[in-house]
C-alpha positions in Angstrom: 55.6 33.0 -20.1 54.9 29.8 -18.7 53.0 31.1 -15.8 50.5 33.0 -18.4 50.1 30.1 -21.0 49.4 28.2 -17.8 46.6 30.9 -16.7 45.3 31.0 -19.5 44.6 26.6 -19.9 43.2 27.0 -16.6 40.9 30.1 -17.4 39.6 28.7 -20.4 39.0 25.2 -18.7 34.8 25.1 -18.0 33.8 25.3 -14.6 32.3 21.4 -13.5 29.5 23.1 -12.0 28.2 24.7 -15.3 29.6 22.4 -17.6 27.1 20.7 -19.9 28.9 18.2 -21.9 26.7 17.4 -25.2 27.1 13.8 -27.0 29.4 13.4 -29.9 28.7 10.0 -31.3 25.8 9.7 -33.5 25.3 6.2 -32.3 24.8 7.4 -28.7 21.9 9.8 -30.1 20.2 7.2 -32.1 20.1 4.6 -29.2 19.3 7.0 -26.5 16.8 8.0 -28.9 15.3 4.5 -29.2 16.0 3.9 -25.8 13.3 7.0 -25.1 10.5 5.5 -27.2 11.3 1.9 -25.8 10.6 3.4 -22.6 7.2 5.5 -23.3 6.0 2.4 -24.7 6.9 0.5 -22.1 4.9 3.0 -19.7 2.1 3.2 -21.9 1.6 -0.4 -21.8 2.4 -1.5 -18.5 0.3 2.0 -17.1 -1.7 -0.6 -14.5 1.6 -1.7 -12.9 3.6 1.9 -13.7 0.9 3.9 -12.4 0.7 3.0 -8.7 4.4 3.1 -8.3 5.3 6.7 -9.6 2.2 7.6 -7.7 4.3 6.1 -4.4 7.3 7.6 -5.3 5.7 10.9 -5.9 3.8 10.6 -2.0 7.2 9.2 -0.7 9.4 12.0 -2.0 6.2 14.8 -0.7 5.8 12.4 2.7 9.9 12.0 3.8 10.1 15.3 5.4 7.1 14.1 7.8 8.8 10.9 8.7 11.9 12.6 9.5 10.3 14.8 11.6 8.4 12.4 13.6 11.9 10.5 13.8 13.1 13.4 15.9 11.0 12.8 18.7 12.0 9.2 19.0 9.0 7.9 16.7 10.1 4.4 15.1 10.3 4.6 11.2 7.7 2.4 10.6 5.4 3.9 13.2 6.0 7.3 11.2 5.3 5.0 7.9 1.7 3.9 8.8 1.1 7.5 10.1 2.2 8.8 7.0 -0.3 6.1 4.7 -3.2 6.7 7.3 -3.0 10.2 6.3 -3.1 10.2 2.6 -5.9 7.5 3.1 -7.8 10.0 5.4 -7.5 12.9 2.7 -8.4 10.6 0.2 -11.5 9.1 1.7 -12.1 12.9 3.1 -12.4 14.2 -0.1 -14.4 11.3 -2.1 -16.5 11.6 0.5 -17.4 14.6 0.7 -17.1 15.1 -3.7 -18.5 11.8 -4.8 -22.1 13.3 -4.7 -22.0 16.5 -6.0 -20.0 15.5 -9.0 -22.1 12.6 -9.9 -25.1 15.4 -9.9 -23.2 17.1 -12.1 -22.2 14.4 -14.5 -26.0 13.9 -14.8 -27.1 17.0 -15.4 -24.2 17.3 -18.2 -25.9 15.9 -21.4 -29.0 18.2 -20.4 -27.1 21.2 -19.4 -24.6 21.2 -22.9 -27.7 21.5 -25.0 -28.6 24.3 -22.8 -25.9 25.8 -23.0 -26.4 26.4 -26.6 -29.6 27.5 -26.7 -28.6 30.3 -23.7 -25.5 31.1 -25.7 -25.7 31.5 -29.5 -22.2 32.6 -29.8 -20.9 29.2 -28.7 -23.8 27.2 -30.6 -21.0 26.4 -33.2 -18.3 24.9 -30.9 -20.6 23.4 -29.1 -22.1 21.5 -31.9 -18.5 20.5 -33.0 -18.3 18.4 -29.7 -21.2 16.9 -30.5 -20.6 15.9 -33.4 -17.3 14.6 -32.6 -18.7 12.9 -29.3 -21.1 11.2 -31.9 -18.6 10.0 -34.1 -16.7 8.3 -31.2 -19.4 6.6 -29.9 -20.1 4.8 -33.2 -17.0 4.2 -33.5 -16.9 2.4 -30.0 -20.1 0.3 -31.5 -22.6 3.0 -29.5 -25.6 4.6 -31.5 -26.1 8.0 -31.5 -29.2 9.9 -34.0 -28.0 12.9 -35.4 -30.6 14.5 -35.0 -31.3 14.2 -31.6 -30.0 17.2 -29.1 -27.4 15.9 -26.9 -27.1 12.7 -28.2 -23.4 12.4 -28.9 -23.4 12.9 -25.0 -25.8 10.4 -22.9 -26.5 10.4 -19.1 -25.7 6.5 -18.8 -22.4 6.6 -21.3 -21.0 9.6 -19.8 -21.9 8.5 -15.9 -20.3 4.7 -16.7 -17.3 6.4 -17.7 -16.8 8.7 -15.0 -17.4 5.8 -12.6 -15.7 3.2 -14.4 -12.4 5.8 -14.2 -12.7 6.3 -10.3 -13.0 2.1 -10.2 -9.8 2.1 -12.0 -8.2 4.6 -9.8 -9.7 3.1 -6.9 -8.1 -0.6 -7.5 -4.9 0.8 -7.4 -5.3 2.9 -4.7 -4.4 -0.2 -2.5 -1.4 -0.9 -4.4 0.3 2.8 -4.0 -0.2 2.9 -0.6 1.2 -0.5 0.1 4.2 0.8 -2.3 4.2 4.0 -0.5 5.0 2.3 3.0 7.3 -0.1 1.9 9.5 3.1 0.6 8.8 5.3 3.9 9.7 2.3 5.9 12.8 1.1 4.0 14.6 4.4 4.7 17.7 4.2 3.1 18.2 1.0 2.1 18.6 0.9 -1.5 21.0 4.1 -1.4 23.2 2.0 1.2 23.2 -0.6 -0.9 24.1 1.2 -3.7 27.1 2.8 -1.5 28.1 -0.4 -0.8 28.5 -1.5 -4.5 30.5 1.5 -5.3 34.1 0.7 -5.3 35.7 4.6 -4.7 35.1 6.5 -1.3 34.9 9.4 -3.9 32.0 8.0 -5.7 30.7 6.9 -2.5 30.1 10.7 -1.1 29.4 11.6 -4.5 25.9 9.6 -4.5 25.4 10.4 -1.4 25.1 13.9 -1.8 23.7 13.4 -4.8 21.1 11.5 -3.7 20.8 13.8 -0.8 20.3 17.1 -2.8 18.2 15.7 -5.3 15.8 14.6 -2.8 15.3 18.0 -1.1 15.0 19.4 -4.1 12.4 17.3 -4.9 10.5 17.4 -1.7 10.6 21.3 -1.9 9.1 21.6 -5.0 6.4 19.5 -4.8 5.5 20.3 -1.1 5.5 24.4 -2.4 3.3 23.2 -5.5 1.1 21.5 -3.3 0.5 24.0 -0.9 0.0 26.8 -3.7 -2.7 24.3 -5.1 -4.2 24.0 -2.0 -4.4 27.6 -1.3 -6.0 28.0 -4.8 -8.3 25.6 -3.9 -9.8 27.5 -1.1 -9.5 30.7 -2.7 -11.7 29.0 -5.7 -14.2 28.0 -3.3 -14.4 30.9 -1.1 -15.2 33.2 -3.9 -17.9 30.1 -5.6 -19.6 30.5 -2.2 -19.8 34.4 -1.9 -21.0 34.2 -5.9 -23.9 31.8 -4.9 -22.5 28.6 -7.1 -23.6 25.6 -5.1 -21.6 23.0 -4.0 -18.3 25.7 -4.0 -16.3 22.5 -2.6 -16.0 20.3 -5.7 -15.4 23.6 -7.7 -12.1 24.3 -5.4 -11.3 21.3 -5.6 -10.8 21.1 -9.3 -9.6 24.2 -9.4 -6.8 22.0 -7.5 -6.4 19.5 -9.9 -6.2 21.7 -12.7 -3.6 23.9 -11.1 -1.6 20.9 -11.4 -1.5 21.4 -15.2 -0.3 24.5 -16.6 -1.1 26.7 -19.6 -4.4 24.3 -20.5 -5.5 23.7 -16.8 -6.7 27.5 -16.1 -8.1 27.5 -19.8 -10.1 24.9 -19.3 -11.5 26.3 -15.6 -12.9 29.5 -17.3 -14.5 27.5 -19.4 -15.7 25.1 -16.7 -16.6 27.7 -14.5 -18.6 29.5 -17.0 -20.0 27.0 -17.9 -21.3 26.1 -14.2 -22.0 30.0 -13.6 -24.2 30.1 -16.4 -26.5 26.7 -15.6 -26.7 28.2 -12.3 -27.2 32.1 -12.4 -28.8 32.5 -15.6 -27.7 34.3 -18.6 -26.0 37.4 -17.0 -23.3 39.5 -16.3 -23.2 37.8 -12.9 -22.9 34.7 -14.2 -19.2 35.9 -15.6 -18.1 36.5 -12.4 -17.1 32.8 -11.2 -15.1 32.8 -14.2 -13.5 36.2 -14.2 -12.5 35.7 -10.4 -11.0 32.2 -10.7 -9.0 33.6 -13.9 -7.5 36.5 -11.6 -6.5 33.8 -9.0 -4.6 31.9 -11.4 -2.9 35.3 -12.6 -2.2 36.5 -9.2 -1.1 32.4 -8.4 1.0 32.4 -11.6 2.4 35.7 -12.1 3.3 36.6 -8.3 3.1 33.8 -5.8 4.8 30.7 -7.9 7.9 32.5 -9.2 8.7 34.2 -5.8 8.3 30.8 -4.1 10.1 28.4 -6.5 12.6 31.2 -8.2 14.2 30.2 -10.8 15.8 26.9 -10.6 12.1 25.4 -10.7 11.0 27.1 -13.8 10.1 25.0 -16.8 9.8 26.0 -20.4 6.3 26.1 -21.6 6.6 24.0 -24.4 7.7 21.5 -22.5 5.2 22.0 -20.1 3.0 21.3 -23.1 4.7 18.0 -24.5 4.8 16.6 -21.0 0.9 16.8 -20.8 0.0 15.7 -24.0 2.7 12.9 -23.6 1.1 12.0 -19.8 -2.6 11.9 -21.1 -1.6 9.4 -23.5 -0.2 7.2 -21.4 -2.1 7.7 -18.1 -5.2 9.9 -19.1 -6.5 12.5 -16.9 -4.1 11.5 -13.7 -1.2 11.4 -16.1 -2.1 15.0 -16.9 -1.9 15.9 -13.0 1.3 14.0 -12.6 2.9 15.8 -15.4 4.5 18.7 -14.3 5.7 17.2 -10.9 7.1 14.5 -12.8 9.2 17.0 -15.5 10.1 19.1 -12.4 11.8 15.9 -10.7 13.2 14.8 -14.2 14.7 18.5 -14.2 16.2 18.6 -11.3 17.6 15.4 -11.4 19.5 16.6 -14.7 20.7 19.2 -13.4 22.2 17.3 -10.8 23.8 14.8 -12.9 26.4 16.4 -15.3 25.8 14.3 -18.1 22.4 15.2 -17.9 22.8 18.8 -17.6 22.2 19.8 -21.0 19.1 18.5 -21.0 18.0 20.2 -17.7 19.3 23.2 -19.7 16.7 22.8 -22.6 13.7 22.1 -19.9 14.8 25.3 -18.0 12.3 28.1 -19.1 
């Protein structure tokens, strides 16, 4: 009788690995709850100094698996470090290079082209002249003058080209900041996790962070390289079919077909809209000029129907509304680069719940 009462406690005990202990006392709630908007504010505020950092730590956690490979042929940590920096600088100044033109064409040609547009396309006259007016009312609120009557004047050539530029000077003076960040982390190793190893008091806890740390890190570095390399191939694909469609300049189109494959859900809706826009302005009214559009919208099916869930299975997936918080959350505290770094940063905040058990709830409700 004993033996059975005995099964049965130890049957109905959960298992530690899929426990998901919830809290009980209000007051935790309310503070952790306070605690969460103390901390978005803090981001929001402190975004010059925040910025730079998460941007390191992102590169660091996408960059390890480099410098431990280079480690394996006897290459000294900081050697592997600079390596690391020198390429992210390369790709950087690669790409700005090679974009900075064509996209400051088409940021001048904007205010022409939107007007255009509605003349070409009567059946988006009405949407169009929303963002107009809306562009309109902003500027006057900002002290700028805009005539109503005026085509295209909630959108000028000089105020739209300042902003665009004024944003890339922005990311561009703290450009200098992540990567000095970013090489301090690749160089440091392991300090700070030895140090915290060092504090801890129990050889069990000891272990315990250090697998922790351990599997939370490739996790991590999985997802984001897979992501990356996904993007990338979307990318190319993007441009390849811009080129065979006749779009000029199919290298800025791939790559923001790469940036917006960073953002989910509103990313690929705003692409068909981009590249329809860009396919009409540059083919004409036509069926032909659909086609950009239509083939970048069966990349992103093929891209988020087939190849993402077979890569990153299930422990990876996110629900969509969170997907959707965490972007309109990140744009308000970061802008457009917030809006790139919002799904790697919910992916890294998911698996880092789900690796913590008092946490694991909450990697629960993210899971989609």
């Amino acid at each position: 009788m004993t033996d059975s009462s005995d099964t049965r406690q130890q049957g109905d005990q959960p298992n530690d690995d899929e426990d998901m202990p919830l809290p009980t006392n209000p007051q935790s709630v309310f503070l952790g709850g306070l605690f969460t908007l103390a901390l978005l504010a803090t981001l929001y505020v402190a975004a010059e100094v925040v910025l730079p950092v998460i941007l390191a730590l992102i590169l660091k956690l996408l960059l390890q698996p480099l410098v431990r490979f280079l480690e394996r042929f006897y290459v000294p940590r900081f050697v592997g470090a600079l390596i690391s920096v020198l390429l992210v600088l390369a790709v950087i100044g690669g790409a700005a290079t090679m974009l900075a033109a064509p996209a400051a064409s088409w940021a001048t040609k904007l205010p022409q082209a939107i007007p255009q547009l509605r003349d070409q396309l009567s059946i988006l006259k009405q949407p169009i002249d929303l963002i107009q007016d809306a562009s309109r009312q902003v500027q006057e609120l900002t002290g700028g003058k805009a005539s109503a009557s005026e085509p295209g004047a909630g959108i000028r050539p000089g105020s739209l080209v300042s902003t665009v530029f004024s944003s890339t000077a922005t990311i561009t003076s703290g450009l200098f900041t992540t990567l000095l960040v970013l090489f301090y982390l690749l160089m440091s190793g392991e300090t700070f996790l030895r140090r915290m190893v060092e504090i801890l008091p129990r050889f069990h806890d000891k272990r315990a962070a250090v697998e922790l740390s351990a599997h939370v890190e490739k996790d991590v570095s999985a997802y984001l390289l897979t992501v990356s390399c996904i993007n990338v191939l979307v990318g190319l694909a993007t441009a390849g079919e811009m080129w065979l469609c006749g779009m000029p300049t199919p290298l800025l189109w791939g790559a923001v077909a790469f940036a917006l494959n960073f953002m989910p859900i509103l990313g690929p809706m705003i692409g068909v809209v981009i590249f329809l826009g860009a396919g009409v302005l540059s083919l004409g009214v036509s069926w032909w000029a659909v086609l950009p559009a239509g083939v970048y919208l069966c990349i992103h099916i093929a891209e988020g129907e087939v190849a993402t869930p077979m890569l990153l299975s299930k422990r990876f997936t996110i629900n969509p509304v969170a997907m959707i918080v965490a972007l309109i959350v990140c744009y308000w505290m970061w802008g457009v680069i917030g809006a790139v770094l919002a799904m790697p940063l919910l992916a890294i905040i998911k698996i880092i719940c789900d690796d913590l058990r008092p946490l694991r709830a909450i990697g629960h409700l993210l899971e989609g």
